[in-house]
N, C-alpha and C positions, 0 to 999 in steps of 0.2 A: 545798656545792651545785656540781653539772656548770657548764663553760662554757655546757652545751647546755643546761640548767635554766635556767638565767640568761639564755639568748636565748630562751627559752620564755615565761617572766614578760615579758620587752619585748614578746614577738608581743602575747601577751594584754595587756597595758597599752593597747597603740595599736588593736586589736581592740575593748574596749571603751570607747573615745574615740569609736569611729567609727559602732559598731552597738550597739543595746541589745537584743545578745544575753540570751538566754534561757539559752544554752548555748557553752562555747567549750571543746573538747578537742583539743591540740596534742600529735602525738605526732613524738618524734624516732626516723624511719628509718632514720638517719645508717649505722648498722650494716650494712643489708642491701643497702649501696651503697660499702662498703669496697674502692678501690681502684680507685674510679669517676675519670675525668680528672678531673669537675668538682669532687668531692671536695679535687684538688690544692687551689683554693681559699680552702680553710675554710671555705667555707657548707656546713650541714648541709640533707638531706632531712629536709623534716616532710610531715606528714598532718594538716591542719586539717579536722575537723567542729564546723559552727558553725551553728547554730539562731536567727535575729533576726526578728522583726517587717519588718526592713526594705526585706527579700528579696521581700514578696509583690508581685506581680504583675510581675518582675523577670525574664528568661531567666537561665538557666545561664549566658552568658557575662556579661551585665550583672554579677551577682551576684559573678562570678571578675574581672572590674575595679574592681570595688567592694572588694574584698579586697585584691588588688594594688596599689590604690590606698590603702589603710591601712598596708598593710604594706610602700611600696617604700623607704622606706628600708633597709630591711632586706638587696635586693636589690643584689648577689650575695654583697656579703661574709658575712651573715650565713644567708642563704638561697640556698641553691644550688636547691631544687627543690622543689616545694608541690603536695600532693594536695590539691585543695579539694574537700569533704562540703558545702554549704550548703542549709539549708532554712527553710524557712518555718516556724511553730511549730504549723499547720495538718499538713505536709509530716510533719511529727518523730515518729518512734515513740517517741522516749523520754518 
């Protein structure tokens, strides 16, 4: 298993402590930011889409502090940079 697999399973662990997601898909970018300053580092780029009950009636930013808020330990060492996808289960095509 990757380092970056390994920080993937911590997202998600403290991800669902926080929300009872419906849905939680963390994808590592880390690649297509190869040689980025922040990169220097060690925190990788991810892309979280994340589907919870607990998002409704929540703005976009409440929702990305609510996440931020699960996940700061994580911040910077292990997370350099986070695309949050959050929706409602109402919100979710899948």
């Amino acid at each position: 298993m990757s380092i970056n697999q390994e920080r993937i399973n911590l997202f998600r662990a403290d991800l669902n402590v926080a929300f009872k997601a419906n849905s939680v898909q963390i994808e590592d970018e880390s690649h297509l930011h190869a040689g980025h300053a922040g990169a220097a580092t060690g925190g990788g780029h991810f892309k979280l889409t994340i589907v919870a009950p607990e998002f409704e009636g929540m703005s976009k930013v409440a929702r990305h502090r609510a996440i931020y808020a699960a996940l700061n330990k994580h911040f910077p060492k292990e997370i350099h940079a986070l695309t949050i996808l959050a929706f409602t289960p109402s919100e979710s095509t899948s």
